[in-house]
N, C-alpha and C positions, 0 to 999 in steps of 0.2 A: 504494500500500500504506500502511497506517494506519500511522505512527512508531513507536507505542507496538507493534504486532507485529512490526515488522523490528525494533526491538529487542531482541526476545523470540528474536527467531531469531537476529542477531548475536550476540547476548549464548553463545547456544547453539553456535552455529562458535566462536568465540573458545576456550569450553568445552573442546571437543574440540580445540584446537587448529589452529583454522585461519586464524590470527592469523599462524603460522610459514608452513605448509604446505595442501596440499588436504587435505580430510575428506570421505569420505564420506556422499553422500544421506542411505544408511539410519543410520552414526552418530550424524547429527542429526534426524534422525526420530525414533529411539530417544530420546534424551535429552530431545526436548520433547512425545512420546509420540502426533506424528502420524503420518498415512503419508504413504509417500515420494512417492506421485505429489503431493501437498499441497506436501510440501516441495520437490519440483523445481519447481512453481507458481511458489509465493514465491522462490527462488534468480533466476527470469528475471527478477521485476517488480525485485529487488535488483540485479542487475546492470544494468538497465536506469535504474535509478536511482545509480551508478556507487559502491558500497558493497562491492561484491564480484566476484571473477573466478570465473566458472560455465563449467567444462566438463565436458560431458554424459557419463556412463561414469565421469570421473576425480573429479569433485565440487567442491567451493569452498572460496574462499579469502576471507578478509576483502582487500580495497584496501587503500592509505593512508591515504583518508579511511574508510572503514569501519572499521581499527585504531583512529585519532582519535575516532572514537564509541564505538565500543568500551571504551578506557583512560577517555573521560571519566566513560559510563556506572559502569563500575566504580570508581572515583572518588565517585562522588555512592553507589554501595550499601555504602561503605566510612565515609561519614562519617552516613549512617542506621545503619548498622548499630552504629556508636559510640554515638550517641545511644540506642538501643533499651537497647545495654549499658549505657551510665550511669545509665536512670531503670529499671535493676535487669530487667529482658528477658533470659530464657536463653536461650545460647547458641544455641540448635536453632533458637527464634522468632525471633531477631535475623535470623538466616540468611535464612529464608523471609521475613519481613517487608520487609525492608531490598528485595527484587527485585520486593515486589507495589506499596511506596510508588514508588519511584524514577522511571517512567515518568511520575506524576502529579504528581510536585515541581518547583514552577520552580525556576531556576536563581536567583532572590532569593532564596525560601527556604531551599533547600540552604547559602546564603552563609551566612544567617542563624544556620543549624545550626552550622556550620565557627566562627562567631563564637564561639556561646553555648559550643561544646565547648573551643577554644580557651582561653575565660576561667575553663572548671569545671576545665581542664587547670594552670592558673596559679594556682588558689587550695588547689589541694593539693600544692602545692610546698612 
């Protein structure tokens, strides 16, 4: 499965909550607005890739290491999403923005971001 779309689905369990607990097929079908036999698809090739616990009828759960991607991902849409705010980006576009860059941002770059905000954070002090 391509990274950039288990992420897209992670990122979606996480959503609904299934970071704590299991979630529902159809819950995260809904929310990324595919259907469920799609998303039970991807839930096996994700557990088979050891990101998530799938069980059929009850639904899934983000892993440990699937959490750990999870918190980073969100992490790197958290310091885009800063950056979009600071060179003046509402609110709504920040939002939407920050989840379409994030899958294509190295991890250099995202440093790079964390710097430059860091430093625009210390000159308005």
């Amino acid at each position: 499965m391509m990274e950039t779309m288990m992420k897209i689905y992670m990122m979606a369990i996480y959503e609904t909550g299934g970071e704590k607990e299991f979630v529902r097929t159809s819950d995260v079908a809904k929310v990324l607005g595919y259907s469920p036999p799609s998303v039970t698809e991807a839930f096996h090739k994700m557990a088979k890739e050891g990101v998530v616990e799938y069980i059929p009828y009850r639904g899934v759960k983000l892993t440990e290491k699937g959490k750990k991607i999870g918190e980073k991902t969100i992490a790197r849409q958290n310091t885009l999403r800063r950056l979009l705010l600071c060179i003046g980006a509402p609110q709504d576009l920040a939002e939407i923005e920050c989840k379409k860059l994030e899958p294509v941002m190295t991890d250099r770059c995202i440093e790079y971001i964390r710097n430059f905000l860091k430093n625009q954070e210390g000159q308005n002090d």
